[in-house]
C-alpha positions in Angstrom: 27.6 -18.8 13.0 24.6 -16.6 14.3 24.6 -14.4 17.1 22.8 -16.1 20.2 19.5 -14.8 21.7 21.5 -12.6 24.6 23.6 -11.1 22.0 20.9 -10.2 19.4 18.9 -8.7 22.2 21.6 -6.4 23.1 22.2 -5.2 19.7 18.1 -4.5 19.2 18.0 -2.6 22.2 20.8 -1.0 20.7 18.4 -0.2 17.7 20.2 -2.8 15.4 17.7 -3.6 12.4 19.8 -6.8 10.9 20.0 -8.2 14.3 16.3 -7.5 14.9 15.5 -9.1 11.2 17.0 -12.4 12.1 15.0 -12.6 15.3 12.2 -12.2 13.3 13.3 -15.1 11.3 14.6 -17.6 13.6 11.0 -16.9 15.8 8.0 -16.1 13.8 7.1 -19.5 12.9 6.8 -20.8 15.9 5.3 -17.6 17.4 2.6 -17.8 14.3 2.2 -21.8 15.0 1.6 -21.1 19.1 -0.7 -18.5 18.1 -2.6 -20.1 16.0 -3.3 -23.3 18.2 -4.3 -20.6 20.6 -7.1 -18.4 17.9 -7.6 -21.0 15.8 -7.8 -18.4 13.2 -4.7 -17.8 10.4 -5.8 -14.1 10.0 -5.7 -13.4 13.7 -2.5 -15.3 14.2 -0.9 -13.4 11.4 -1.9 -10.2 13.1 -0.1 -11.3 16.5 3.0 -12.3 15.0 3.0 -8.8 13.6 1.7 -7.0 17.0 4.9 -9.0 19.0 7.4 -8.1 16.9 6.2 -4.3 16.8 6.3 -4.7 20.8 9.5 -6.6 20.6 11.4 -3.4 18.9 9.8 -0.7 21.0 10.0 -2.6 24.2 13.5 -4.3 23.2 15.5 -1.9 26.2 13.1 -2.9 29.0 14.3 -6.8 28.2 16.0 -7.3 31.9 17.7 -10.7 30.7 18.8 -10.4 27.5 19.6 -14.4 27.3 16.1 -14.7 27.8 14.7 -13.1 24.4 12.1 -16.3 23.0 11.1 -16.9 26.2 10.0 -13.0 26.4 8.6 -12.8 23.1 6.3 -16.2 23.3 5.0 -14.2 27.0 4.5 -11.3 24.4 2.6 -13.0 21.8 0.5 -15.4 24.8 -0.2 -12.0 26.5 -1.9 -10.4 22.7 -3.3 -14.0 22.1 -5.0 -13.9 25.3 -6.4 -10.0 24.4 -7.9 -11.4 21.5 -9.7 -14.0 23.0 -11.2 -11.8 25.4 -12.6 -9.3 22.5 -13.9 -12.5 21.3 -15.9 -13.5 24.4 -16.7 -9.5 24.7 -18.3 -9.4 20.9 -20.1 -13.2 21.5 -20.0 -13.2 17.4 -18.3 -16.7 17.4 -20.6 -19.9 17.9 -19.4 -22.1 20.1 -18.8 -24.2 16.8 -16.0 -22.0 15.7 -13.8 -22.8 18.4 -10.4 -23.3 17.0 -10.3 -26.7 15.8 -6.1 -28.2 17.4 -4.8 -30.4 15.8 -5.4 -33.4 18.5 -9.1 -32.5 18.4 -9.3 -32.8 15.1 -6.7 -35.5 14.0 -5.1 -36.4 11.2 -6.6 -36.1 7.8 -8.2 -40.3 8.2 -10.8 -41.0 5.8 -12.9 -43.2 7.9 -15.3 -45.3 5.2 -18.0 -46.0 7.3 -20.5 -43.5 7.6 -21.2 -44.2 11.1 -18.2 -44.3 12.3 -16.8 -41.0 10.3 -20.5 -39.5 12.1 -19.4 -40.7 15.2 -15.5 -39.5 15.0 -17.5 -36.1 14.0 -19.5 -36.4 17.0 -16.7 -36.9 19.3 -14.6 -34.3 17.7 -17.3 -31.5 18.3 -17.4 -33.1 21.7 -14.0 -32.2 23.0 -14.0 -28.8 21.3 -16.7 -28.0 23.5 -15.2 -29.3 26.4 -11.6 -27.5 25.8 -14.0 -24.1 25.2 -15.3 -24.8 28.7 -11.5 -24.9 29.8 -10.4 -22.1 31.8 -7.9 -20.4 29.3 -4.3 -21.0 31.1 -5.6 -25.2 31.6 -6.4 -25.1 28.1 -3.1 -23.4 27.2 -1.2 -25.7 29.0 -3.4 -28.9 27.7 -2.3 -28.2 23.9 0.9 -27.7 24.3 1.4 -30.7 26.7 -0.8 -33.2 24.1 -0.9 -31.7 21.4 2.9 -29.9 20.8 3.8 -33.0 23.4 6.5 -30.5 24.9 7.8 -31.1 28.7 7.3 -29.6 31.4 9.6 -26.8 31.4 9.0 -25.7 27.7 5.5 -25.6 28.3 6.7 -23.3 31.7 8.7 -20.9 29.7 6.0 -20.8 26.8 3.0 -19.2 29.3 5.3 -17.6 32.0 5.0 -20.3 35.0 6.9 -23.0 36.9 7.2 -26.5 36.6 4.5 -27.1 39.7 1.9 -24.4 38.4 2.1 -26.3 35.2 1.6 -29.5 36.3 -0.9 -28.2 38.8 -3.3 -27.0 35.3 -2.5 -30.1 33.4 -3.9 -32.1 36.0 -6.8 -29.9 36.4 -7.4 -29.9 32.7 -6.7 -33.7 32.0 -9.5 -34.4 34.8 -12.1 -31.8 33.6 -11.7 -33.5 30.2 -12.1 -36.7 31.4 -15.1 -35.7 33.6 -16.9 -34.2 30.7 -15.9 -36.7 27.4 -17.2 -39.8 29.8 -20.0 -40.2 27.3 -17.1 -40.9 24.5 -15.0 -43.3 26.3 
């Protein structure tokens, strides 16, 4: 049986390499799969992964609840997610059309046969890409991970580092700017 989260944080901070290898392990998928919904970019994502786990180890002793280790390392990896973004907006080298593309925005792989309707789906697609871009970053944080990940409440809490009421304070606020501004595509 595996150590638990509270145990494998001690033994890190303790400078324990195996225990920090399974961390690594049990967590960097999802860390990756958060982070890329977040960049939109595999390269960039890779990179994060990488940048929280160096954190993790040299920050491992300042951990203050050891029981809360993923919750602590999704904050990390949101918090280096978020920098890139920023350098992103600072540079202004990405078009608008290279907005990461979620998965809810862009669907499942359907091969629509009618060219109208597969220019239309295209339409609507590049539609709410540009509507999540004009998001505020923590309503469009919380958006994806409530539609698109389709986790609760509190998971979505833990994930970006708020409470139950701040998140469904920002879903509602996202839900009703996306509403507002895909009206043309209802």
């Amino acid at each position: 049986m595996e150590p638990n989260d509270a145990v494998l944080a001690t033994r890190i901070a303790n400078g324990d390499t195996g225990a920090f290898e399974l961390v690594v392990r049990r967590y960097s998928d999802g860390i990756f799969g958060m982070s890329l919904r977040m960049l939109g970019d595999r390269a960039e994502a890779e990179d994060v992964v990488q940048d929280v786990f160096i954190t993790a180890w040299r920050r491992a002793g300042e951990l203050v609840e050891p029981a809360a280790l993923r919750t602590w390392l999704f904050q990390i990896a949101r918090r280096h997610c978020l920098i890139v973004l920023r350098r992103r907006r600072i540079r202004r080298t990405e078009p608008v059309d290279a907005l990461p593309e979620h998965r809810a925005a862009v669907g499942a792989a359907t091969v629509i046969a009618d060219p109208q309707r597969a220019a239309e789906a295209r339409a609507g697609v590049l539609a709410l890409r540009h509507a999540l871009a004009g998001l505020p970053t923590k309503q469009r944080d919380v958006w994806v991970l409530a539609e698109v990940d389709g986790l609760s409440y509190g998971e979505i809490g833990q994930r970006v580092g708020a409470g139950e009421q701040a998140v469904r304070g920002r879903l509602s606020r996202a839900r009703a700017s996306l509403a507002d501004r895909m009206r043309a595509w209802r």
